[in-house]
Phi, psi and omega in degrees: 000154211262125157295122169277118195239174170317112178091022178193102178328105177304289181256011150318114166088041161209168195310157173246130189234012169338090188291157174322337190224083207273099192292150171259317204176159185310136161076018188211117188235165149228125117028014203335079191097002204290341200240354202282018162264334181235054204260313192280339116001244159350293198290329181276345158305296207306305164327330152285321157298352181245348176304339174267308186252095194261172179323138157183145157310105201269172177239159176267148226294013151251043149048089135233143176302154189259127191275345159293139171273146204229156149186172190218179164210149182157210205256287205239165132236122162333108185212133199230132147194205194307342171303320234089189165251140165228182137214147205245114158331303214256155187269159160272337182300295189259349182054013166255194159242173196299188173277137207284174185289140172264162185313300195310349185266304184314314202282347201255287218271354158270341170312264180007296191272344162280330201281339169263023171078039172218101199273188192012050167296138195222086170253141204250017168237164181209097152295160200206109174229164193226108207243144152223164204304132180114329194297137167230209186193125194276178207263136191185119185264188178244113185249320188311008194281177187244344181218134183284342213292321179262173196262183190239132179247125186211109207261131169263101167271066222122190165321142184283154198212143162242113209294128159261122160206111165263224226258238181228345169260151187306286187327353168274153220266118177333039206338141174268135152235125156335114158251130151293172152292120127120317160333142167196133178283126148234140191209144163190203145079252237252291192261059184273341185252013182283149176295179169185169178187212181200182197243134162337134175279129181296156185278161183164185179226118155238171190296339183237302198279349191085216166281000193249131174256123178247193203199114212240096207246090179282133191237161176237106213233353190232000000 
């Protein structure tokens, strides 16, 4: 087995001898493969949540465009512009609300967090960001929630990717982790609040995403 050390993509250009269940950190695993039975599934519910809610760039509260494309479904969604970041009942886009979580997303990111030791996860958000080759997501945590007690479930689609995930401060230095199609990511407990982001994405094709990685990020937010 491949040693794992802190700071260093492990498996470009090499056989994948990954184990299924890869620690990241206390309380923060990935998933090895966990969704590649129901990706297609998924992608055609994703097609309907964005045909209501479509894709679109937000800016951030100093109005820089976000190069990731975004939209959500739940009870509440993720939303950023000069007001700050928050969540919002209401799409700002469509002025309704979002679309509800479909059963098959709820069943998937709570299968997830239980297999990662978080048990009855109930989420009531799904952010939907959309990469395309250039695209990143800076070192950056998730606070906006009102109780930290559940963990962040994050389903990987498409083009490979590299996953950032530090410490409780920005400056600590980051682990590089490889995410596939079909991989998820779970933190909680102790790194429910680590920074995390993702590294520009490389161009490539995949057979169901295309040119595109998408990232289906489940919250407990309310």
């Amino acid at each position: 087995m491949i040693a794992h050390r802190p700071g260093v993509d492990l498996f470009d250009g090499l056989p994948d001898t990954r184990p299924r269940t890869e620690i990241l950190a206390e309380d923060a695993v990935v998933l090895r493969g966990l969704l590649n039975n129901e990706d297609k599934a998924v992608m055609q519910a994703l097609d309907k949540l964005l045909a209501a809610a479509p894709l679109r760039h937000m800016f951030t509260q100093g109005g820089h465009r976000m190069s990731v494309a975004m939209s959500n479904c739940g009870r509440v969604g993720w939303v950023t512009d000069r007001s700050g970041y928050r969540y919002d009942p209401i799409d700002p886009e469509t002025d309704r609300p979002w679309p509800a979580l479909p059963d098959a997303f709820h069943d998937i990111a709570r299968r997830a967090a239980a297999q990662a030791g978080f048990d009855n996860f109930a989420p009531d958000a799904c952010l939907i960001n959309v990469y395309e080759p250039g695209a990143r997501m800076s070192l950056h945590q998730d606070k906006n929630e009102h109780d930290f007690a559940a963990p962040i479930v994050s389903v990987s689609l498409g083009l490979p990717v590299v996953f950032l995930f530090g410490g409780m401060q920005r400056n600590d230095r980051p682990r590089r982790c490889r995410l596939e199609h079909g991989d998820i990511a779970v933190w909680g407990g102790q790194s429910r609040l680590a920074y995390h982001g993702v590294s520009p994405l490389a161009d490539g094709h995949h057979p169901i995403t295309g040119r595109r990685r998408i990232n289906l990020t489940f919250r407990k937010a309310l």
